[in-house]
N, C-alpha and C positions, 0 to 999 in steps of 0.2 A: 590382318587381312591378307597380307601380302603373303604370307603362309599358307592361307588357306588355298589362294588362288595358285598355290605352287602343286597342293597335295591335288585339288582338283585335275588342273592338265595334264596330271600325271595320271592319276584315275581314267582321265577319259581317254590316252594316249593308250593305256593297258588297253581298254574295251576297243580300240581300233584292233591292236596290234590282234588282239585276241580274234577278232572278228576276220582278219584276213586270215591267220594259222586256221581258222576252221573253214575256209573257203577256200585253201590251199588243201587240207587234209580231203573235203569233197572229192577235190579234182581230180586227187593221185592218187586216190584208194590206199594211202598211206601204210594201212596194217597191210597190205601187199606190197609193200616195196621191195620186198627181201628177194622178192620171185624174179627173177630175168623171163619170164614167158608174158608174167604180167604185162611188166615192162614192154618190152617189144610190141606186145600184143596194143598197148596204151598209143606207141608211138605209130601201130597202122589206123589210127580210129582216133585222134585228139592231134592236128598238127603245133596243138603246142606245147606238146613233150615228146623228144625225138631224142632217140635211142639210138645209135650207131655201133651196131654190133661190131661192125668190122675194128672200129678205133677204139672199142668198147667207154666210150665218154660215155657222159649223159646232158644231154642239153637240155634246158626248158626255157619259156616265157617267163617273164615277173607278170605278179596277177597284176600289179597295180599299174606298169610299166609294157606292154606287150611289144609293144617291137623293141625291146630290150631284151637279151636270154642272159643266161648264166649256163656254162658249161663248168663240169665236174670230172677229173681226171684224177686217178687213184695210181698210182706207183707202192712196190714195194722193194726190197733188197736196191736199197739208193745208197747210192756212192759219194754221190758227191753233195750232202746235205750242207755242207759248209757255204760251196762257191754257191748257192743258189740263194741263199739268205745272203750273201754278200750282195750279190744281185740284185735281190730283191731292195736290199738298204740304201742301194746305189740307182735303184727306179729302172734298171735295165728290165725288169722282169715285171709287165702290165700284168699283177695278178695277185690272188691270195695265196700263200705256203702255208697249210694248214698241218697240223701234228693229228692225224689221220687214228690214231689210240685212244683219242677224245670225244672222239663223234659217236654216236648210236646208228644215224640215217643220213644217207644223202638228204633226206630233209630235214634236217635240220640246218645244213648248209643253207637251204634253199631259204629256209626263215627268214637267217640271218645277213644273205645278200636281198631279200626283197625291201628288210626294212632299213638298211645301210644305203638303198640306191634310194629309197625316201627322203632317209633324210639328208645323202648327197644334194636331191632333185629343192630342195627346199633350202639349202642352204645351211643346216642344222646339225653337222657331224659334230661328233664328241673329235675326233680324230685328225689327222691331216692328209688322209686318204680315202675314196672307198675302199679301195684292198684291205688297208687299215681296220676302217669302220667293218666288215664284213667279221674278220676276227674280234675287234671287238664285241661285236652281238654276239657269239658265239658266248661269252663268259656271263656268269650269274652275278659278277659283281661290276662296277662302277671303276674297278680298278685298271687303267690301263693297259701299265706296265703288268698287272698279273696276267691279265687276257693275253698276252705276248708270250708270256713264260710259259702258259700252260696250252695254249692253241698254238701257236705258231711255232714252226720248226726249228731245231735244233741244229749244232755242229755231227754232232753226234745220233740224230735221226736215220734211222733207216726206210723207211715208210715217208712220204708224202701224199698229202691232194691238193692240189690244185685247183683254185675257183679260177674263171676269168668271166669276166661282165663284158658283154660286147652286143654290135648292134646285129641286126638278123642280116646282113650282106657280109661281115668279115668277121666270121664264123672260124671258118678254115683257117685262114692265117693267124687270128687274134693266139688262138689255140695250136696250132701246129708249129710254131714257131717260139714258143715256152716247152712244148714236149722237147723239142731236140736238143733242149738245154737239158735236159733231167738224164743224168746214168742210171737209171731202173729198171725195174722190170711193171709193164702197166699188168693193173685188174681191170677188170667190171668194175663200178663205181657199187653198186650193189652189194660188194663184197666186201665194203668197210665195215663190215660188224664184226670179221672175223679177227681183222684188227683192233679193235676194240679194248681198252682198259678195263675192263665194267666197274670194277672197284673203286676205280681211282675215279670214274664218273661218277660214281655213286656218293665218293667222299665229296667232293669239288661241287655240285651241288646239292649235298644233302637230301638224299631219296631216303624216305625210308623202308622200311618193308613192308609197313604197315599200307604206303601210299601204292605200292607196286602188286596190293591184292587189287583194289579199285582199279586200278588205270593201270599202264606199259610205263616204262622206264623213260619212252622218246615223250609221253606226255609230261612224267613229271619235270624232264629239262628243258622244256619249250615251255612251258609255264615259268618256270626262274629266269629264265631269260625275257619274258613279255615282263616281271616282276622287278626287277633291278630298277626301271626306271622312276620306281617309288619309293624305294627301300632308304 
């Protein structure tokens, strides 16, 4: 019995998780995220996705949490990928170091800090952080230590992004105060695709091609990652 009621919470834990990715996909016109005109145009019309051309971040609401945001900052040609994972291992640095080669969409970041600040909000991480937890949802497996090795940055990275979870009044600072740690050069958050593995996404969670005539590639890895918690 005690099995069964394991395979169930986990069952019904999917049909949440699933049910907010598709109330998040609504909101953000998802198959346009790649657009920068989109976008902007999204953050004159929806205050709760705001777009900062000038810093080119990308900030938004969590659906489940609204006066909570996530911002999203993308670097590339980075210098100093070492001292900032030292950083980040020593807690100087309030935020996620993500390996930016792995990702398909700024949403998919966004998935994986809505339902990381969940199960912060509950008490419930796999983890010992959200920053932690945010990387780990990122990963199709249950494995930690793999979710670190394959998300989270390297000595040797040259590319970063950047989550930070913060409240809607310390925005600016939460955020501006990790960029001027970073030696890079920033993108548009929009422009992680060009960064992109796709291979090595592909192999990591098992897309196949068959899946990729049906559905985009950002569905089949948002599905592995709502799926791990039953596997």
């Amino acid at each position: 019995m005690a099995e069964i009621d394991t395979i169930m919470q986990g069952i019904r834990g999917v049909w949440i998780f699933q049910q907010l990715v598709d109330r998040l996909k609504m909101k953000l016109g998802w198959k346009h995220l790649y657009n920068q005109w989109f976008l902007l145009a999204c953050s004159r019309h929806r205050p709760w996705l705001n777009v900062d051309a000038t810093f080119m971040h990308l900030t938004q609401s969590l659906e489940l949490y609204p006066d909570t945001k996530v911002t999203q900052v993308l670097f590339k040609s980075v210098k100093n990928a070492a001292e900032l994972k030292q950083k980040a291992v020593e807690g100087k640095i309030n935020g996620a170091l993500i390996n930016p080669t792995m990702l398909v969409s700024p949403f998919q970041v966004l998935v994986a800090a809505n339902k990381a600040f969940h199960l912060h909000s509950i008490g419930n991480m796999k983890t010992r952080s959200l920053n932690s937890e945010i990387i780990f949802n990122l990963s199709p497996t249950n494995s930690i230590s793999e979710a670190f090795k394959r998300f989270g940055i390297s000595d040797r990275d040259d590319s970063a992004l950047l989550v930070v979870v913060h409240g809607k009044d310390d925005e600016l600072q939460a955020v501006s105060d990790i960029m001027a740690m970073v030696d890079g050069q920033q993108l548009p958050v929009d422009e992680v695709s060009s960064l992109s593995d796709l291979e090595k996404i592909r192999k990591l969670y098992k897309v196949t091609p068959q899946e990729e005539t049906c559905g985009t590639l950002l569905d089949a890895v948002v599905c592995r990652m709502a799926i791990k918690d039953v596997m």
